[in-house]
N, C-alpha and C positions, 0 to 999 in steps of 0.2 A: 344524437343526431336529431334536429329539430322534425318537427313534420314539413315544415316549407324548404329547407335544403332538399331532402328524402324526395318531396315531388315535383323540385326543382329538376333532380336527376334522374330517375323517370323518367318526367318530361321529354331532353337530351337525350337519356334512350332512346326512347320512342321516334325522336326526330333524326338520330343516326340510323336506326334501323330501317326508316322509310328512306333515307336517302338512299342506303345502300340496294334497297330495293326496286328504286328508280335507274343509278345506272345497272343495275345487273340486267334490266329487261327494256333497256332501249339498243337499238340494234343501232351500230356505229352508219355511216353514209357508204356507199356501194362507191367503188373507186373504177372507171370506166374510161378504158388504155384509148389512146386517138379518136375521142369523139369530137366528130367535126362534119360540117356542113356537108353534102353531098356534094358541093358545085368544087371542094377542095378535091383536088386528084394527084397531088404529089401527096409522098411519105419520106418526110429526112431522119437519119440513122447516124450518129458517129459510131467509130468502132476503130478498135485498135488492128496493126494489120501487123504481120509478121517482126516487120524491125524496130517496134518502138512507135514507130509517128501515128496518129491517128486519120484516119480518111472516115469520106462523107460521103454517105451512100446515098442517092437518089431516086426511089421507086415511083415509076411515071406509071400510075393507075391505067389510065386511060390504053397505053400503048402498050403497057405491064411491060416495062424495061426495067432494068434494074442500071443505073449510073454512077460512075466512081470517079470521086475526085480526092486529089491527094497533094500534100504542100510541096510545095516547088524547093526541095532540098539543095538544088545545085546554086540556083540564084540567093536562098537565103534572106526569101524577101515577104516572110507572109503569103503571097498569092495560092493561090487551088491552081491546081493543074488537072485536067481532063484526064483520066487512066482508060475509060474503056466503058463498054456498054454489053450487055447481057442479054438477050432477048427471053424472058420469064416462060412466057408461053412454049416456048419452044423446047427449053429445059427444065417445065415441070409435068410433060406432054405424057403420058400411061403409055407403057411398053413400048418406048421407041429406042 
């Protein structure tokens, strides 16, 4: 083995082991669930519901309702239909 191969790889040692020392100590990006303006006050949600179809939850901030719309099965046409409203407040209320 020559001496210029020998501290050719070195070298590449040396330049693998600093990289590996670079990512081992940078910290990846913090991942932050629904960050959004304040002036935003809905929150939409799909989620599966008992038979299969999925429905679209709508949490209105402001009034802290919870809203459920779900596809119009009988016409078979695409469209959301209105199922019903929750009042949040009222059923997340301590000891009632």
């Amino acid at each position: 083995m020559s001496r210029k191969s020998l501290i050719t790889m070195l070298v590449g040692a040396n330049l693998l082991l600093l990289s590996v020392l670079i990512v081992a100590h940078t910290e990846p990006k913090k991942a932050h669930a629904q960050v959004a303006p304040a002036a935003q006050k809905y929150v939409m949600v799909a989620g599966e519901i008992n038979d299969g179809a999925d429905a679209l939850y709508i949490i209105d901030l402001s009034r802290r309702a919870l809203h459920v719309f779900v596809p119009n099965r009988v016409m078979n046409d695409r469209r959301m239909i209105y199922a019903g409203a929750r009042d949040l407040a009222r059923d997340f209320r301590g000891g009632r």
